[in-house]
N, C-alpha and C positions, 0 to 999 in steps of 0.2 A: 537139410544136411546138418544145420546146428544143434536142433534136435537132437537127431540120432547120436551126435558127437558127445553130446550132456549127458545123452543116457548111457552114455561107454564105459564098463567097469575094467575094462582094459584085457588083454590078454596076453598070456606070458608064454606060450609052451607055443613057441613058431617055429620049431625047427622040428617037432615031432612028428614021423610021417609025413612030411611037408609032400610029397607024391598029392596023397590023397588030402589032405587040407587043400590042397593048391585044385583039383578037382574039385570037391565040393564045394568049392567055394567062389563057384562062377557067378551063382545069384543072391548072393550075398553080400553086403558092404560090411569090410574089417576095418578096423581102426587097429593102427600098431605104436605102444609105446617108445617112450623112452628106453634103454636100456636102464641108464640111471634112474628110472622114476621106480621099476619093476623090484617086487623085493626076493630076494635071493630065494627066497622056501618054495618059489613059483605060487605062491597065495593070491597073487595079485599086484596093486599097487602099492607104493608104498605110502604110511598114511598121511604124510605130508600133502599126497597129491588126491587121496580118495576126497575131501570135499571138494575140490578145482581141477578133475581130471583133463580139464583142456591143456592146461601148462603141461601135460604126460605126453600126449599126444604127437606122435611125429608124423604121422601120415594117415590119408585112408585109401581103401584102395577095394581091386576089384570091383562090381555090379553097382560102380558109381552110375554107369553107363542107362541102368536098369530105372533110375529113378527120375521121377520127374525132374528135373531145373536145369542152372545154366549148363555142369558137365553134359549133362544128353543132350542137349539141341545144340552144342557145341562139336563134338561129336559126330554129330550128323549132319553137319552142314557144307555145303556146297563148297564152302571154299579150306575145310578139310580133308572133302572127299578129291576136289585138285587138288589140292597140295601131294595125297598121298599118291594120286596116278603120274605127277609131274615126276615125282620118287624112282616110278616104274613100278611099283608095286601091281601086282594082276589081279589079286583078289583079297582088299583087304575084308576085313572083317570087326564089327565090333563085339 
């Protein structure tokens, strides 16, 4: 995951078509900036943060699930999967 994090140039344009971004983007891991970090022209980051884009970073998210490490076996572990039936939930899903 620190990987992929290092390698993130960040992206700016979340709210466009957010329908179909939010589909396609089930097998995929996104990292979402700062607002403060992002610069106004939707270019990017700002370049304060382009050589330490971690400091940019406020989340990541979607097809964490998808990739090997602790999220996925976390995820799919037994005392998740009670947790969510204790909930009532009938058919989670990851």
């Amino acid at each position: 995951m620190n990987r992929l994090a290092l390698a993130w140039i960040g992206y700016t344009d979340q709210s466009t078509a957010r329908g179909v971004y939010i589909l396609e983007s089930a097998d995929k891991i996104y990292f979402f900036a700062e607002l403060t970090a992002l610069s106004t022209d939707g270019s990017g980051l700002l370049p304060e943060y382009q050589t330490n884009n971690m400091q940019a970073l406020n989340k990541a998210g979607h097809a964490l699930h998808l990739t090997p490490g602790a999220f996925s076996t976390n995820c799919r572990s037994s005392k998740i999967r009670d947790s969510v039936t204790d909930l009532g939930w009938k058919d989670p899903v990851v």
